[in-house]
C-alpha positions, 0 to 999 in steps of 0.5 A, a space after each residue: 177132191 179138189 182140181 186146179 185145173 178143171 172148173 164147174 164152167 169145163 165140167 158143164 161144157 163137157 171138154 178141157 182143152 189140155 195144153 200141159 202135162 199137168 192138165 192132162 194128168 188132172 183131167 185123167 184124174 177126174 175122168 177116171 174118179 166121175 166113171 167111179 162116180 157114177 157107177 156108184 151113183 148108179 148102183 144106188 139108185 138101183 138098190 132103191 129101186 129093187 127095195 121099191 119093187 120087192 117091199 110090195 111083194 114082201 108086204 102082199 106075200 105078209 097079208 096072205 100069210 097072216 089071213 091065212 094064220 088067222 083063218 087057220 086060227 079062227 077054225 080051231 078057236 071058233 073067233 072071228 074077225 070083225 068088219 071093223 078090223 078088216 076095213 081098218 086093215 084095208 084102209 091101212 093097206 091103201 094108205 100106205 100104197 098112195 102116201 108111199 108111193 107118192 111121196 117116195 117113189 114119184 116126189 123122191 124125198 127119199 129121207 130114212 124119216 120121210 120114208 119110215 113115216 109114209 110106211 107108218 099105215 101098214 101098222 093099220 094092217 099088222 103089228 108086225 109091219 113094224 119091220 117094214 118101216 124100220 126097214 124103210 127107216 135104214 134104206 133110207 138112211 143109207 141112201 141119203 148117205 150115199 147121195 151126201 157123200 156124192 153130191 160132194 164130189 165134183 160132176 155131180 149128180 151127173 159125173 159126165 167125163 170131159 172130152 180132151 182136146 189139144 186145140 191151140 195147144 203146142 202140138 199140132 197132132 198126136 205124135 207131136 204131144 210130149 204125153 208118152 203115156 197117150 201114146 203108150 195106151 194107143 198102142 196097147 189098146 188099139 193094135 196096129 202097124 204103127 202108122 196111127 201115130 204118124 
């Protein structure tokens, strides 16, 4: 959205001295529209890092349940596995924990590609792990998207609410601003006998 009155300059000071109508309307606007902002900025960051901490307990939890289908399998078949799989499956394993985790989660390239390409080694400990990299390959993508469409608006990435002021301004006090809608909210939401706006 663009804003006529509010400047990068005031957002990053933090305050906008109003000295209108319009101002005021304006700065409500954006104060209104940065809390949504952030909120949703919030919330996906959140989203990320919940992914973070369950993918490595859906991963562990895979590896036990697939040993302990082979094991079962092996009994009856008389098959085993050799040491050569099973270092390749833990080589794979340990890959994906330091490319995965240092990449995504501490470098923060957070790309859909970026992410289903450091998941790729788990494919080293099963096939099936192919889910978890499209998986990571769609969360990805949807956070990007989120962070595109944020990094548009206006107070990002931290979508501070400005301060409003009245200095040099035409009213000397509260009372005296031509806003009713100011002092319609005080009223409503900070009762009182009527002497705050005198």
């Amino acid at each position: 959205m663009k804003y006529r009155f509010i400047t990068q300059d005031i957002i990053d000071a933090g305050s906008i001295n109003i000295t209108s109508p319009e101002m005021y309307s304006e700065a409500r606007e954006y104060n209104i529209d940065a809390g949504r902002n952030y909120i949703r900025r919030r919330n996906n960051h959140l989203a990320m890092a919940i992914w973070f901490g369950v993918q490595p307990l859906l991963v562990i939890f895979a590896v036990v349940l697939l040993t302990g289908i082979t094991q079962l399998d092996q009994v009856h078949t008389g098959r085993t596995t050799s040491n050569a799989r099973i270092i390749v499956a833990v080589v794979g394993f340990i890959s994906w924990l330091l490319i995965y985790g240092y990449f995504v989660v501490l470098r923060k390239q957070r790309s859909g590609l970026m992410m289903f390409l450091t998941s790729l080694p788990l494919l080293l400990v099963h096939w099936s792990f192919a889910v978890i990299c499209i998986a990571n390959f769609v969360i990805g993508k949807w956070y990007t998207g989120w962070e595109k469409k944020l990094s548009e608006r206006a107070g990002y990435p931290g979508f501070t609410q400005l301060a409003i002021t009245t200095i040099d301004s035409e009213a000397n006090t509260v009372e005296e601003l031509p806003f009713e809608n100011i002092r319609e909210r005080a009223v409503t939401m900070h009762r009182h006998d009527g002497t705050f706006l005198k």
